[in-house]
Backbone and ligand atoms as CSV (ligand in chain L), in Angstrom:
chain,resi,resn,atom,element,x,y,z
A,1,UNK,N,N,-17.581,25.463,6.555
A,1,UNK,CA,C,-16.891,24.752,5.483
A,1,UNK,C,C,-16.554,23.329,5.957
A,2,UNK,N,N,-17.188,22.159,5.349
A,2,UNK,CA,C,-16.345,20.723,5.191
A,2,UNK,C,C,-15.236,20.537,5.096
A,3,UNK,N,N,-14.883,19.831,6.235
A,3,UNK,CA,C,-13.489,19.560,5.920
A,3,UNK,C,C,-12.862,18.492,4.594
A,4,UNK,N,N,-12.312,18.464,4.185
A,4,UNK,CA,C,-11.707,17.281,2.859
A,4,UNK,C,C,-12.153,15.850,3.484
A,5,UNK,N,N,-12.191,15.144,2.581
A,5,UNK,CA,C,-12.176,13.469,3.197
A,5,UNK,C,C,-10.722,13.629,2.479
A,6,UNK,N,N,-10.390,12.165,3.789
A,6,UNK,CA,C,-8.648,11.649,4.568
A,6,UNK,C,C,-9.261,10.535,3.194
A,7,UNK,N,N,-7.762,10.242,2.142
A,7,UNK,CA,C,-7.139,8.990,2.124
A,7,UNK,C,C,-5.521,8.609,2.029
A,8,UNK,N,N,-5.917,7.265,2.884
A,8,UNK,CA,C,-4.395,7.076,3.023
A,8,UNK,C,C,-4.097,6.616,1.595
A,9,UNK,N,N,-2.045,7.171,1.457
A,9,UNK,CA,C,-1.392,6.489,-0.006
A,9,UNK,C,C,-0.426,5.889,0.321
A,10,UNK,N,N,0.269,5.394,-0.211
A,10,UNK,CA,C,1.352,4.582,0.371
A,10,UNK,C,C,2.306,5.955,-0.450
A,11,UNK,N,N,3.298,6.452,0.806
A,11,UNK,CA,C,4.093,7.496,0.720
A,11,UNK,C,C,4.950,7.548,-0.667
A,12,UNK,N,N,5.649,6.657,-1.339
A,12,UNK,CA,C,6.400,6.653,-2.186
A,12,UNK,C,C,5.564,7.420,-3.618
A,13,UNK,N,N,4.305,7.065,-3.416
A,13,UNK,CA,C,3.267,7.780,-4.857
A,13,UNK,C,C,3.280,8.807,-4.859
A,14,UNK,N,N,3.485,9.426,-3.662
A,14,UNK,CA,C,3.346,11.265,-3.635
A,14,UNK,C,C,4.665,12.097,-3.254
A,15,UNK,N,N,5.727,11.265,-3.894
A,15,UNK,CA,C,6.625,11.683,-4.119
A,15,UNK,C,C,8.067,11.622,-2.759
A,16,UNK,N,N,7.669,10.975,-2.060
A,16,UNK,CA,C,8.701,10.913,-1.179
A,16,UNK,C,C,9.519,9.566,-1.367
A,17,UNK,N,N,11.057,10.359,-1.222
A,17,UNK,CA,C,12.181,9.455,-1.577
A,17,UNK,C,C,12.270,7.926,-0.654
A,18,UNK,N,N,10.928,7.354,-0.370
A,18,UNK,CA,C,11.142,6.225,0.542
A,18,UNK,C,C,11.354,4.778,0.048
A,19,UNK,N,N,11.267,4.204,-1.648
A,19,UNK,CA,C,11.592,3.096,-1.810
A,19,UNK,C,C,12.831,2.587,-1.387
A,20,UNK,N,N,13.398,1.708,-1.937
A,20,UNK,CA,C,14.476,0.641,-1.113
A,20,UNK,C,C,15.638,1.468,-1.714
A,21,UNK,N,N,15.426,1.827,-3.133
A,21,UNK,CA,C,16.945,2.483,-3.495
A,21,UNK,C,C,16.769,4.310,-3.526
A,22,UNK,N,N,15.941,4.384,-2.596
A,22,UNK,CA,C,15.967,5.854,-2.303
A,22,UNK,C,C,15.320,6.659,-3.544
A,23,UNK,N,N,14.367,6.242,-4.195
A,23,UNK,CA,C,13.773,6.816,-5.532
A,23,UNK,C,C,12.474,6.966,-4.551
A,24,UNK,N,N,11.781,7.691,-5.807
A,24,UNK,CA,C,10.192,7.496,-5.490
A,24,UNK,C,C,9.208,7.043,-6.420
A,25,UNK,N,N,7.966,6.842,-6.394
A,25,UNK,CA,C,7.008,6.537,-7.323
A,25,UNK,C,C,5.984,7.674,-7.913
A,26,UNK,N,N,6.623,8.917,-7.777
A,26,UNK,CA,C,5.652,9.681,-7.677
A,26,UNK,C,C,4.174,9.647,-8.696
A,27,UNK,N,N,3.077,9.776,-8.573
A,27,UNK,CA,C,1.498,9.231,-9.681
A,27,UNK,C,C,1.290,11.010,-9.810
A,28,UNK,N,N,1.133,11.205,-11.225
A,28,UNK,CA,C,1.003,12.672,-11.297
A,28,UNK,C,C,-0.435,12.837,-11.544
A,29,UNK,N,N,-1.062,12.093,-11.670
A,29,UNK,CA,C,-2.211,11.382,-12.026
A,29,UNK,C,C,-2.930,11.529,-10.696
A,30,UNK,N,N,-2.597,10.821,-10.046
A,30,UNK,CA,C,-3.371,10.907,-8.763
A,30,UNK,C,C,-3.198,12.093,-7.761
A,31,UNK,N,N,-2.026,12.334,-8.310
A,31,UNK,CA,C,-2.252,14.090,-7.138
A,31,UNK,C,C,-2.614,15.230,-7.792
A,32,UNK,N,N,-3.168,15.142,-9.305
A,32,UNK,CA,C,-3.525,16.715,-9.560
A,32,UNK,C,C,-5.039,15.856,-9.927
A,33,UNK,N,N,-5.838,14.622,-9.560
A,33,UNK,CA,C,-7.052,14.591,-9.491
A,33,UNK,C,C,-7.694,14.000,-8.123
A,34,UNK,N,N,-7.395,12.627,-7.380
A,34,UNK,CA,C,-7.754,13.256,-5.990
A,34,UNK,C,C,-7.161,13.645,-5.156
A,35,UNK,N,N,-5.823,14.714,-5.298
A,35,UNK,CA,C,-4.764,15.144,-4.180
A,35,UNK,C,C,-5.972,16.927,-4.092
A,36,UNK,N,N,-6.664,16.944,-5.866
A,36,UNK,CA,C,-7.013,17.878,-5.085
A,36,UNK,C,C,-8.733,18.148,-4.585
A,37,UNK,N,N,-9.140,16.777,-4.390
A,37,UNK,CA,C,-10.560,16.546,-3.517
A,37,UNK,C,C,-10.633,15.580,-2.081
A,38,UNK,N,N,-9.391,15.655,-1.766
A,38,UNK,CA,C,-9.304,15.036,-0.617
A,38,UNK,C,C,-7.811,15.126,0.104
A,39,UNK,N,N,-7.614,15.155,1.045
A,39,UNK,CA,C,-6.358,15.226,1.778
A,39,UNK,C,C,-5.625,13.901,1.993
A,40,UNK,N,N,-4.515,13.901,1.226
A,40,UNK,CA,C,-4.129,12.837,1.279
A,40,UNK,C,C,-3.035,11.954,2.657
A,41,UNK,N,N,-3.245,11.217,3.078
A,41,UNK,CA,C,-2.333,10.788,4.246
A,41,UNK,C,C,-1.228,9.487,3.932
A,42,UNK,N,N,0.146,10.055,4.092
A,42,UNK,CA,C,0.880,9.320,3.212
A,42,UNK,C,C,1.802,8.116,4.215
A,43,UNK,N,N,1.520,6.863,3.937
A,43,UNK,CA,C,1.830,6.010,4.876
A,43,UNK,C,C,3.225,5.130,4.081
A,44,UNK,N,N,4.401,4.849,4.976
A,44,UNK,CA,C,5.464,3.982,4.227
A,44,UNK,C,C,5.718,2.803,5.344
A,45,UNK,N,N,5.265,1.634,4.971
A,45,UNK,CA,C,5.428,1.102,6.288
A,45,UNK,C,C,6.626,0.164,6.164
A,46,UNK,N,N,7.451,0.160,5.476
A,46,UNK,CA,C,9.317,-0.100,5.371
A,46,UNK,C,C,10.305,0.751,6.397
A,47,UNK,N,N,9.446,1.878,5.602
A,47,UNK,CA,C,10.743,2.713,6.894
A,47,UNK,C,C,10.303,3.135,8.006
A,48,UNK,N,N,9.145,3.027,7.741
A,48,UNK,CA,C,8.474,3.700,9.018
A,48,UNK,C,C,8.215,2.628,9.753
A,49,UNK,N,N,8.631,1.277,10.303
A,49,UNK,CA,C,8.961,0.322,11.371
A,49,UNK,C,C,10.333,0.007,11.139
A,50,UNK,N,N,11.253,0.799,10.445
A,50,UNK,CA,C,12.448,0.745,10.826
A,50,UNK,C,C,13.669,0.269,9.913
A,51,UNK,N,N,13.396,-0.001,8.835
A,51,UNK,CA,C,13.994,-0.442,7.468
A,51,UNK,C,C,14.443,0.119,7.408
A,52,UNK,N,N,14.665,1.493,6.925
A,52,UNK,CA,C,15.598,2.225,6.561
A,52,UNK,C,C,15.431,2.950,4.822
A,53,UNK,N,N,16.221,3.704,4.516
A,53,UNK,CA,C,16.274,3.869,2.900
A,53,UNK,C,C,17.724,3.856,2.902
A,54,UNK,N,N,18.688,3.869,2.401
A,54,UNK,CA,C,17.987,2.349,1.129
A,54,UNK,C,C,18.253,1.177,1.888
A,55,UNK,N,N,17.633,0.159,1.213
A,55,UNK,CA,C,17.343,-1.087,1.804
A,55,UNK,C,C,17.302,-2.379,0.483
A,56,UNK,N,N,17.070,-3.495,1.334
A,56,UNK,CA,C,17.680,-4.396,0.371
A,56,UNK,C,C,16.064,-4.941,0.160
A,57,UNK,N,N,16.271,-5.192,-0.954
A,57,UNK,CA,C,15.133,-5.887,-1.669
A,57,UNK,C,C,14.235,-6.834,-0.967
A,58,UNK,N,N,13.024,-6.689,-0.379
A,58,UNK,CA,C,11.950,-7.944,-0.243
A,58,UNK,C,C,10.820,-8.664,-1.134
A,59,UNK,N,N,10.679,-9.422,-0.762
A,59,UNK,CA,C,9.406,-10.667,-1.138
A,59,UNK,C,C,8.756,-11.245,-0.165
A,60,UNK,N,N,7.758,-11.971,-0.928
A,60,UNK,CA,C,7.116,-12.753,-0.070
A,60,UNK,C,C,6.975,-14.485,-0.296
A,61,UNK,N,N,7.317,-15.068,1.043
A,61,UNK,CA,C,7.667,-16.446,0.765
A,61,UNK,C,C,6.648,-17.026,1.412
A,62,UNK,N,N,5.885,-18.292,0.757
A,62,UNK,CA,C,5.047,-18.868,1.538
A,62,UNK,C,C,5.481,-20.760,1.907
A,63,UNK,N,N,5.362,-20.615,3.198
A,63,UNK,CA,C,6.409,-21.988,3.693
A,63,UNK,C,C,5.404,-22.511,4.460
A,64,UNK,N,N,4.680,-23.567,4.407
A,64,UNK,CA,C,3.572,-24.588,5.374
A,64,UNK,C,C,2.481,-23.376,5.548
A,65,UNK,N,N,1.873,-22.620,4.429
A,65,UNK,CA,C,0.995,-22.033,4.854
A,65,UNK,C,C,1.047,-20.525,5.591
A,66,UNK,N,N,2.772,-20.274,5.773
A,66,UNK,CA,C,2.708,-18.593,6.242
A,66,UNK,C,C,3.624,-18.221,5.526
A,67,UNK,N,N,3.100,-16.990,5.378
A,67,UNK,CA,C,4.026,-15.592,4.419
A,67,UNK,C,C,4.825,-14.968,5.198
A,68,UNK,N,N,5.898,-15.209,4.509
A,68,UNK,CA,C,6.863,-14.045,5.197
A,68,UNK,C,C,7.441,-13.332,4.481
A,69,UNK,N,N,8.071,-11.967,5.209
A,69,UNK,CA,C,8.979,-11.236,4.142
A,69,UNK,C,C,10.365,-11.471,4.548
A,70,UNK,N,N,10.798,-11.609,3.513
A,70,UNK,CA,C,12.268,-11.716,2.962
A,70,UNK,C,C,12.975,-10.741,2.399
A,71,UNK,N,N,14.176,-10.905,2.670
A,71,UNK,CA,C,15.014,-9.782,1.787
A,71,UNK,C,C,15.472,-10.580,0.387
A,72,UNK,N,N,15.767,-10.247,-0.546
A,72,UNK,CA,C,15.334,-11.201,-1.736
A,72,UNK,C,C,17.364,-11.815,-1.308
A,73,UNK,N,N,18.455,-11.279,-1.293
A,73,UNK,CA,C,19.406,-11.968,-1.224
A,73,UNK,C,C,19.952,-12.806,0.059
A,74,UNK,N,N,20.073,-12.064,0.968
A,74,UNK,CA,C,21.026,-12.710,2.457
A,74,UNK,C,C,19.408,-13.301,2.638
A,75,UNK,N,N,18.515,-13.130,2.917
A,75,UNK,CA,C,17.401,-14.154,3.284
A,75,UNK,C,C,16.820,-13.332,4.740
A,76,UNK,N,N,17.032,-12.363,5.396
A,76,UNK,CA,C,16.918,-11.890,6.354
A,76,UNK,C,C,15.169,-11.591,6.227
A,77,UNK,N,N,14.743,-12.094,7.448
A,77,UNK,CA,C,13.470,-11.866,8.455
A,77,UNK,C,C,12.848,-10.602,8.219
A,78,UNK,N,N,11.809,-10.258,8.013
A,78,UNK,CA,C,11.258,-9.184,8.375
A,78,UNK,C,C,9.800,-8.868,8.719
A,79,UNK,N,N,9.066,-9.982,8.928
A,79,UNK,CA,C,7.898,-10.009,8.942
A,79,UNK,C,C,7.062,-9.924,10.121
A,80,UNK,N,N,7.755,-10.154,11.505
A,80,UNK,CA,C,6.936,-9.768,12.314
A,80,UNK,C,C,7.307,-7.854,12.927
A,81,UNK,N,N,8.762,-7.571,12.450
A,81,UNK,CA,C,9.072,-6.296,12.430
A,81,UNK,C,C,7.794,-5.730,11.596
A,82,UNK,N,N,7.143,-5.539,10.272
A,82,UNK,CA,C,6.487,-5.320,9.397
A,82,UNK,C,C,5.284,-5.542,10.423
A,83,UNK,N,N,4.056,-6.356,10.864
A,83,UNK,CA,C,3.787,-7.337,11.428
A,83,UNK,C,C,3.072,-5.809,12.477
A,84,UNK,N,N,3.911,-6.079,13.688
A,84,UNK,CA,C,3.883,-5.270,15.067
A,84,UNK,C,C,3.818,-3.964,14.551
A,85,UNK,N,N,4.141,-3.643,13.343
A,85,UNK,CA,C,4.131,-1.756,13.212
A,85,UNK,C,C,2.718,-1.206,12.891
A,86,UNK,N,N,2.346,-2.393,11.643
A,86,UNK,CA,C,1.408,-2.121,11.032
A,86,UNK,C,C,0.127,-2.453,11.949
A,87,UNK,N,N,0.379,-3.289,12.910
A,87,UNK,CA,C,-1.127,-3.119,14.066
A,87,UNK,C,C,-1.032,-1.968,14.739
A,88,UNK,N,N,0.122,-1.557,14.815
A,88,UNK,CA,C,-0.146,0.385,15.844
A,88,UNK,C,C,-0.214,1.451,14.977
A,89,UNK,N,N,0.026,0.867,13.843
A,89,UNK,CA,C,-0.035,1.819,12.601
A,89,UNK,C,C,-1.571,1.761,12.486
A,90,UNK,N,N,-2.627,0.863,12.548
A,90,UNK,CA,C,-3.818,0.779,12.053
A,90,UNK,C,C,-4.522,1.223,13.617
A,91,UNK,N,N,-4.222,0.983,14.562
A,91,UNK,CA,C,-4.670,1.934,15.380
A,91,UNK,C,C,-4.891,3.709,15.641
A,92,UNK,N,N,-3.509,3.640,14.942
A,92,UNK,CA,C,-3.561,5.357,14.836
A,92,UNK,C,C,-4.694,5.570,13.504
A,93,UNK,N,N,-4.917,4.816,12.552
A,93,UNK,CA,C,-5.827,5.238,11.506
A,93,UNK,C,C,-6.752,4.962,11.930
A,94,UNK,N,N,-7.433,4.232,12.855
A,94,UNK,CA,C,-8.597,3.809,13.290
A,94,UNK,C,C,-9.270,5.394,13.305
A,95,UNK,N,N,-8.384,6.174,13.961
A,95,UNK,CA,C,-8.821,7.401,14.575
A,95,UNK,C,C,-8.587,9.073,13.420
A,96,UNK,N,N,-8.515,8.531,11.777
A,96,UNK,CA,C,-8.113,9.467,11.055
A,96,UNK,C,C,-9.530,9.101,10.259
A,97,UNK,N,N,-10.349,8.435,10.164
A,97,UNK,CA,C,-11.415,7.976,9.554
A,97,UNK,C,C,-11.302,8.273,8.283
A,98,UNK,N,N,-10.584,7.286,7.524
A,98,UNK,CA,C,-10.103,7.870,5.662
A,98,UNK,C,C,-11.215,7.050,5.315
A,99,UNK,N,N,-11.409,7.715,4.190
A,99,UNK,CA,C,-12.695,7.672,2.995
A,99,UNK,C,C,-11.970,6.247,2.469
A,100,UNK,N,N,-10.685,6.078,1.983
A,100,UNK,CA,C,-10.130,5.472,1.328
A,100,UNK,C,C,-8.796,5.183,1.239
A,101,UNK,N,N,-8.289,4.054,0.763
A,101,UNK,CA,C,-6.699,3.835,0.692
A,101,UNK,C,C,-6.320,3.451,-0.728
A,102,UNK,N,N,-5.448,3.969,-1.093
A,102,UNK,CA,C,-4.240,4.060,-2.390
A,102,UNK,C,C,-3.010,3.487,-2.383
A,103,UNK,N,N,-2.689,2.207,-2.573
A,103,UNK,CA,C,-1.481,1.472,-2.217
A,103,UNK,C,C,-0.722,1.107,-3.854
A,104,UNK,N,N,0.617,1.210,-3.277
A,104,UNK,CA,C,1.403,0.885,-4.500
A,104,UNK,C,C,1.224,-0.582,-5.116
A,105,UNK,N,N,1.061,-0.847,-6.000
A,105,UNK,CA,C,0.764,-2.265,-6.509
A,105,UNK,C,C,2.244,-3.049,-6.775
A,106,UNK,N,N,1.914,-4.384,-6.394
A,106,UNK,CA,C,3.319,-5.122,-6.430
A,106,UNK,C,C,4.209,-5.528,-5.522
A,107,UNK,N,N,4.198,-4.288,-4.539
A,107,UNK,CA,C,4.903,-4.372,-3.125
A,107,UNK,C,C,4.685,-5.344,-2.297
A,108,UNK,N,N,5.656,-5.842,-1.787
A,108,UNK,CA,C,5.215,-7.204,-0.644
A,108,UNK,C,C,4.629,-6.392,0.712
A,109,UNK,N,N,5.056,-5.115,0.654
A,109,UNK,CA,C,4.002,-4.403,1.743
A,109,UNK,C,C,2.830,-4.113,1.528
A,110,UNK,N,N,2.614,-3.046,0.282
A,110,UNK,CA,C,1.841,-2.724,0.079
A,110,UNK,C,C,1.071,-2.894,-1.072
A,111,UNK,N,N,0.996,-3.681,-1.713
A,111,UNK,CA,C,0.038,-4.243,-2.980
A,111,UNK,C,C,-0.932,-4.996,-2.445
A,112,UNK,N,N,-2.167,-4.736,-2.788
A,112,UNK,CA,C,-3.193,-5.456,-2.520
A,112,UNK,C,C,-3.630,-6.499,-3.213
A,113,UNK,N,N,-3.022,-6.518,-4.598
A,113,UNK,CA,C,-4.000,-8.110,-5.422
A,113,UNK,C,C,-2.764,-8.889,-6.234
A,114,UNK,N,N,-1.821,-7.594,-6.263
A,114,UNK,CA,C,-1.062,-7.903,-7.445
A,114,UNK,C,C,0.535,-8.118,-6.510
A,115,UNK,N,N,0.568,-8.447,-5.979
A,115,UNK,CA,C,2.307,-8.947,-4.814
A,115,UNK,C,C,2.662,-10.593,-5.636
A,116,UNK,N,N,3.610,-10.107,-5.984
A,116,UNK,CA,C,4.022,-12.093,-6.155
A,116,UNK,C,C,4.271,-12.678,-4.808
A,117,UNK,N,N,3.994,-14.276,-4.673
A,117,UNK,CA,C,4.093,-15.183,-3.819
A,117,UNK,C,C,4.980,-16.022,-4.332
A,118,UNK,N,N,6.261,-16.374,-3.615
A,118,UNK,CA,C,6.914,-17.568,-4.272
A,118,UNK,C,C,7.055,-18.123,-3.201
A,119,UNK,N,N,7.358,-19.867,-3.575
A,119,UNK,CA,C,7.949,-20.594,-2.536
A,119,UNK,C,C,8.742,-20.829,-2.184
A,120,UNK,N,N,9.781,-21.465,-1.281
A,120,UNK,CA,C,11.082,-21.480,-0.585
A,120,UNK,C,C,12.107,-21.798,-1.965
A,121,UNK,N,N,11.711,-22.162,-3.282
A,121,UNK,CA,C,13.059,-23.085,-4.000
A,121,UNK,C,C,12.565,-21.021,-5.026
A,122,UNK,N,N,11.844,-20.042,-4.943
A,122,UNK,CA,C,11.777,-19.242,-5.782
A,122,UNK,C,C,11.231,-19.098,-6.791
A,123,UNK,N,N,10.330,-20.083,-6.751
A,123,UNK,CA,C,9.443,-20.379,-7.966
A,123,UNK,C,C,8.088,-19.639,-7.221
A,124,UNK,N,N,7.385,-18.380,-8.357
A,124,UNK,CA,C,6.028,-17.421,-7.847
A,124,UNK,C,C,4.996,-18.978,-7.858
A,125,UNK,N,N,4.188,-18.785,-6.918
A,125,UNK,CA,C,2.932,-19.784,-6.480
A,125,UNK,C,C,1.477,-19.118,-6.786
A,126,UNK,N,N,1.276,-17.679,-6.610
A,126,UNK,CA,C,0.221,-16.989,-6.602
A,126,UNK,C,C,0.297,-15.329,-6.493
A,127,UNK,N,N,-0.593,-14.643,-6.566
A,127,UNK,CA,C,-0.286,-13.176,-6.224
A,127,UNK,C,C,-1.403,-12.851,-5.338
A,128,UNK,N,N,-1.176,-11.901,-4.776
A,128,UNK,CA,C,-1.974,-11.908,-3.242
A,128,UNK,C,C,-1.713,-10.192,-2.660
A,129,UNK,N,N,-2.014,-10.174,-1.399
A,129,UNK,CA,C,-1.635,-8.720,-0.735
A,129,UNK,C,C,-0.515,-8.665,-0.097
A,130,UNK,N,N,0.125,-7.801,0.107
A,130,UNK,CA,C,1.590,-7.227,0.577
A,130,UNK,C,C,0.905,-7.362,2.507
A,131,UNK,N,N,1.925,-7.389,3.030
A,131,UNK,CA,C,1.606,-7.720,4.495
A,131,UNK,C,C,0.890,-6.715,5.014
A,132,UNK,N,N,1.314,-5.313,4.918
A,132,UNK,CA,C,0.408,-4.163,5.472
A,132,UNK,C,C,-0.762,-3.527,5.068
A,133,UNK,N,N,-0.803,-4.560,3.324
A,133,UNK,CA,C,-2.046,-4.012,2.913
A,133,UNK,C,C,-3.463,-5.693,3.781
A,134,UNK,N,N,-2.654,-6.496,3.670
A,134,UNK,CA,C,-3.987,-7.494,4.411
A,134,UNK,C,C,-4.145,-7.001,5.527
A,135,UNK,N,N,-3.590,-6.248,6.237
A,135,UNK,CA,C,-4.030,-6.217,7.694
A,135,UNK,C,C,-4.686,-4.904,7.753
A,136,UNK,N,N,-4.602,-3.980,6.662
A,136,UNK,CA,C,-5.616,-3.062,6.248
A,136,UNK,C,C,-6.859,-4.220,6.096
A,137,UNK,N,N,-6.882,-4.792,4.970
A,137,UNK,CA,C,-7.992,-5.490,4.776
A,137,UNK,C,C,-8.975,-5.986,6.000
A,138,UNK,N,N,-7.741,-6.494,6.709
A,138,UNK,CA,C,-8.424,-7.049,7.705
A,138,UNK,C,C,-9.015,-6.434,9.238
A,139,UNK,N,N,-8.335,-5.199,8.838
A,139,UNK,CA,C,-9.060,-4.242,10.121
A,139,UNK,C,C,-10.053,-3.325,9.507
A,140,UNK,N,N,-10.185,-3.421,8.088
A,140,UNK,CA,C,-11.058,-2.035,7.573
A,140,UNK,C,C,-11.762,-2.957,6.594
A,141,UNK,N,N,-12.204,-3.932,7.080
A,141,UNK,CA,C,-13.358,-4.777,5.388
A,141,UNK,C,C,-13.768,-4.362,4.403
A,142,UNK,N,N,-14.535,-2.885,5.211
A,142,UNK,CA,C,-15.555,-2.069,4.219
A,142,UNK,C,C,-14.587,-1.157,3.288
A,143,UNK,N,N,-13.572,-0.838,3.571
A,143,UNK,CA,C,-12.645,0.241,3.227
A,143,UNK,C,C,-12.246,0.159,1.295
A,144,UNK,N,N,-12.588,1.012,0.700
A,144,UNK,CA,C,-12.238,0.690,-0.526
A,144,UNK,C,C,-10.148,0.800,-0.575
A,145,UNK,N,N,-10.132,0.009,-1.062
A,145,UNK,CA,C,-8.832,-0.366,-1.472
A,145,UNK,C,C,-8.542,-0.051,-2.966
A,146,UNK,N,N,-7.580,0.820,-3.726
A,146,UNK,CA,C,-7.401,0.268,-5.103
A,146,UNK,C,C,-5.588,0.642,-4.848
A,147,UNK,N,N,-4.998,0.011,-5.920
A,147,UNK,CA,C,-3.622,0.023,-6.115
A,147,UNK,C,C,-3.668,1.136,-7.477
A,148,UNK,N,N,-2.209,1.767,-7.308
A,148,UNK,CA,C,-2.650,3.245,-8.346
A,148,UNK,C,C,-2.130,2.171,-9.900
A,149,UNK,N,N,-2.053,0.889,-9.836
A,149,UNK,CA,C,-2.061,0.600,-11.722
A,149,UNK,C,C,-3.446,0.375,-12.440
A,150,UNK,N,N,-4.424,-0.160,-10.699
A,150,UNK,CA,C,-5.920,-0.386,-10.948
A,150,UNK,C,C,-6.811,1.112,-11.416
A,151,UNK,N,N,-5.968,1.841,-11.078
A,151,UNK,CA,C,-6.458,3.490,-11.139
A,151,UNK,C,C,-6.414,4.098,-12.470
A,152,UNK,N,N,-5.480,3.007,-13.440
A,152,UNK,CA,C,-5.563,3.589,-14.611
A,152,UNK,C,C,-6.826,3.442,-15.739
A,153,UNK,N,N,-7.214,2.160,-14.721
A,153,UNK,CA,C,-8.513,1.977,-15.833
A,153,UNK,C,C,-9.753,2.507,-15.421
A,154,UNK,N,N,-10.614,3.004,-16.634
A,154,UNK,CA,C,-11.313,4.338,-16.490
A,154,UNK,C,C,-12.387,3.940,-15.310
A,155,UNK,N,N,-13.024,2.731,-15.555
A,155,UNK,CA,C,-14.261,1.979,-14.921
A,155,UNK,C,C,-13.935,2.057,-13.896
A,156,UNK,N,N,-12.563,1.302,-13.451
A,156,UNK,CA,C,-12.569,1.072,-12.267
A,156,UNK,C,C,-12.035,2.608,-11.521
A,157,UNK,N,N,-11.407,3.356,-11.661
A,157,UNK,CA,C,-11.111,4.520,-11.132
A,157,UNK,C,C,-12.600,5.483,-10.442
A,158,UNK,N,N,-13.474,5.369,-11.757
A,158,UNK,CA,C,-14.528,6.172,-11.337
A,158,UNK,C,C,-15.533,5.080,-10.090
A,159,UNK,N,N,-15.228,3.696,-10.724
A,159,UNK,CA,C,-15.965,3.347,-9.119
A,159,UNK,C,C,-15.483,3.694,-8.097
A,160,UNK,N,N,-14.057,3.746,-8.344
A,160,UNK,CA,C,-13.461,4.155,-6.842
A,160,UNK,C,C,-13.647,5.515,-6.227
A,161,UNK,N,N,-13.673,6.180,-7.421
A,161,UNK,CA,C,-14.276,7.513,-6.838
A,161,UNK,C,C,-16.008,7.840,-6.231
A,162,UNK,N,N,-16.465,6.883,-6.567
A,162,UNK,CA,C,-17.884,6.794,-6.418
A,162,UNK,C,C,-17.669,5.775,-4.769
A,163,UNK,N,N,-16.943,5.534,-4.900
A,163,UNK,CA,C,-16.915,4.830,-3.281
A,163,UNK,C,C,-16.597,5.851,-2.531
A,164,UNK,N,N,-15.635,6.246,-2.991
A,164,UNK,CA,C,-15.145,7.642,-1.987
A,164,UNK,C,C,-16.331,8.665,-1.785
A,165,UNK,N,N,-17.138,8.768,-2.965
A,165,UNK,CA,C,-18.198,10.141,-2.500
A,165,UNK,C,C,-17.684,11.068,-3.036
A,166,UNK,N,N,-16.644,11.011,-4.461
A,166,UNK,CA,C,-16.125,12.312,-4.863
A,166,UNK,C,C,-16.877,12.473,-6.206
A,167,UNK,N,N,-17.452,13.939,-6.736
A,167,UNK,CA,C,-18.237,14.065,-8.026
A,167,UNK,C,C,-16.724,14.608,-8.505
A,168,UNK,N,N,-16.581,14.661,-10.195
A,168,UNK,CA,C,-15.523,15.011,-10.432
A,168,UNK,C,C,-16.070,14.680,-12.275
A,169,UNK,N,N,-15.616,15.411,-12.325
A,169,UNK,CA,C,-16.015,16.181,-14.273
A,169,UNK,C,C,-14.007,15.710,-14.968
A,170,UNK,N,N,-13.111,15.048,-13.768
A,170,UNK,CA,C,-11.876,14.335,-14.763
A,170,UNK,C,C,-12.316,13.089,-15.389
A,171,UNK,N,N,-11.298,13.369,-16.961
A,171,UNK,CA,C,-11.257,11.578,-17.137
A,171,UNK,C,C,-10.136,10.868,-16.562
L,1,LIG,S1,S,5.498,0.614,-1.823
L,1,LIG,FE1,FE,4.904,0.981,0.319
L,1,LIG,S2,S,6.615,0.191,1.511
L,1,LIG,FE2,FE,7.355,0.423,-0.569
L,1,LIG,S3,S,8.272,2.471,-0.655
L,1,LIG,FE3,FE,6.144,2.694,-1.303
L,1,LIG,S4,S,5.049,3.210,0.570
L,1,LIG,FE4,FE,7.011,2.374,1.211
């Protein structure tokens, strides 16, 4: 028997209490269609380099060309904390060989297209990837990426499933 193909999700989709105010995102959607053709591996990279739950609100600020994360009120640092986790974090996945990754859309961590960018006075500049999803990008090129709001649309869902290698008779 084959074992399942690994994809990573960003933990809060599959139901664990890890956003900032201790809620979750749970996608019911995505776990009763690929939770059940693949094993899912659930990654939070807020708390899991040390944030905490609950936690205070971040963004992403871009100042002479670098992004950082911010906490949206007191202004507090968090980006090379974020930064250092997510390179030993992508080491340990180096070695889980996932078919694919599922990231929450929007997140300054984890959104891949759709993260607002603002600049130092708070005015959004662009939208872009969350810090732990570029450095996915940037250690896994080939790696299909979708965010679960991109998942709602039919086209793009089934390409993604067609990247993954999954046949599947859902709409
Ligand atoms: S979006 Fe990412 S960082 Fe935020 S709670 Fe979900 S898994 Fe954690």
């Amino acid at each position: 028997m084959t074992s399942p193909i690994k994809i990573g999700i960003s933990a809060c989709l599959i139901g664990q209490p890890v956003r900032y105010d201790g809620e979750d995102q749970r996608n019911a959607m995505i776990l009763d269609t690929l939770g059940r053709h693949a094993q899912l591996v659930p990654v939070c990279p807020e708390t899991e380099c040390g944030l905490g739950v609950p936690r205070e609100t971040m963004h992403l600020v871009e100042e002479q060309g670098v992004i950082r994360l911010l906490t949206t009120e007191s202004g507090l640092e968090h980006t090379e904390k974020l930064l250092a986790w997510s390179r030993d974090k992508i080491s340990e996945l180096k070695k889980k060989n996932l078919a694919g990754f599922i990231l929450k859309s929007r997140s300054p961590s984890c959104g891949v297209r759709s993260t607002k960018i603002f600049d130092d006075k708070g005015g959004q500049t662009a939208t872009g990837p969350g810090l732990f999803a570029r450095c996915l990008q940037q250690a896994f090129p080939e790696l299909p990426l979708a965010e679960e709001e991109e998942l709602r649309d039919h086209t793009f869902y089934t390409n993604f499933l067609n990247k993954l290698g999954i046949r599947t008779t859902a709409e």
